[in-house]
C-alpha positions, 0 to 999 in steps of 0.5 A: 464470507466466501463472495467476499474473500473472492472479490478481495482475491489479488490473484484473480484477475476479476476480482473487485481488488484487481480491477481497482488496481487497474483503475489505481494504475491509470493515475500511477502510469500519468504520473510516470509519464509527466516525470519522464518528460520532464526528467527523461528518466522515472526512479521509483521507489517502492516502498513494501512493493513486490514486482507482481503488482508491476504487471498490471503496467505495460513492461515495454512502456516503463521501460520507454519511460526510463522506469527503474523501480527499488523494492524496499522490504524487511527481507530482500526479494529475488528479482530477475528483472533489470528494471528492478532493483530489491534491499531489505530495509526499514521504510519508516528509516531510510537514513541512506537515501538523500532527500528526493533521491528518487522522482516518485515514491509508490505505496500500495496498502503498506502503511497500515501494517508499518506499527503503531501510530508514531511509525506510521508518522515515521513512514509519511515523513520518509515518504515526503522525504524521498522523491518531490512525487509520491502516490499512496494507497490504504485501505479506510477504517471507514469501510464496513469490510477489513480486506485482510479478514473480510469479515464485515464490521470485524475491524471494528471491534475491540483488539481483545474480541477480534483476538478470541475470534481468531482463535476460533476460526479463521477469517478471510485471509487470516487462518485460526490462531493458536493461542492470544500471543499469535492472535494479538500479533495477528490483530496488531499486524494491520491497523487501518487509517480513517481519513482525518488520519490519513489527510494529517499524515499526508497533509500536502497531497491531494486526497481522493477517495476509492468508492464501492457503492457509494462508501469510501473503500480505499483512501488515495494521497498522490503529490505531482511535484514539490509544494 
């Protein structure tokens, strides 16, 4: 379990989770650079995102591309970058951004923790909504290994069982829950997607899949411009 927590380490630039990420960053970089083209400027809405993930981006080519880039999170952040721009607010209702306010909307493994599946439903709708582009990550229920427990087949148990388990020691990222109240809450904060989920949620973009060893780790919905 311990490899396993290694390779999903984000602070470890070697590890598997970072290299996808710098792979992810090639499609995220071609779509910035067709939109400042076109519009000589690139507004981002990222929707959950935290300036840390920005680094794997050359910082003077965002700027050449006219990058400006609004984290929305539940709290606000410090920023002390021009380039960003942080609110606290809810990604699943965002009533005051006009439609396509911005030119790409970004997410990277945020709609599985967004609720239940009527906010993620909410959260697809506003993600369609705000920009005629938009690029969106989740990691697949499909993969034997959660990335936030990192424990194999753990997501596939039932809620009561993974609760009791946590309970009982941690795992992965997650540490040892004090009671079921904590555990439940701690189970319910990621709920992944499989792909006929996915593709139904994003119904006009096209879907491409992440692979490790033939499995699909990580599911991709990106759309270039309005349909």
């Amino acid at each position: 379990m311990k490899m396993i927590h290694a390779l999903q380490d984000r602070d470890d630039p070697n590890s598997l989770s970072a290299r996808f990420r710098r792979a992810r960053s090639a499609k995220v970089r071609a779509m910035i650079q067709a939109i400042f083209r076109d519009r000589g400027r690139c507004r981002i809405i990222d929707l959950g995102g935290e300036p840390n993930y920005w680094r794997v981006f050359d910082p003077e080519e965002l700027r050449a591309s006219g990058v400006h880039i609004l984290l929305v999170n539940p709290a606000a952040q410090v920023v002390d970058d021009p380039m960003f721009a942080s609110i606290a607010g809810d990604a699943c209702a965002l009533p005051q951004f006009a439609d396509d306010a911005f030119d790409l909307v970004h997410s990277n493994s945020v709609i599985e923790h967004v609720g239940d599946w009527l906010r993620m439903e909410a959260f697809a709708r506003e993600v369609r909504r705000l920009a005629p582009c938009y690029y969106v990550q989740t990691p697949n229920f499909g993969f034997p290994v959660e990335p936030h427990f990192s424990t194999p087949f753990f997501h596939w148990r039932s809620e009561p069982s993974r609760a009791k388990r946590l309970m009982a020691r941690r795992h992965g990222f997650c540490e040892r829950q004090a009671d079921m109240g904590a555990a439940m809450r701690a189970v319910q904060s990621a709920r992944l997607l499989d792909k006929a989920q996915f593709r139904f949620l994003f119904p006009d973009a096209v879907h491409v899949d992440e692979r490790v060893l033939g499995l699909t780790k990580s599911l991709i919905a990106f759309r270039d411009g309005p349909v």
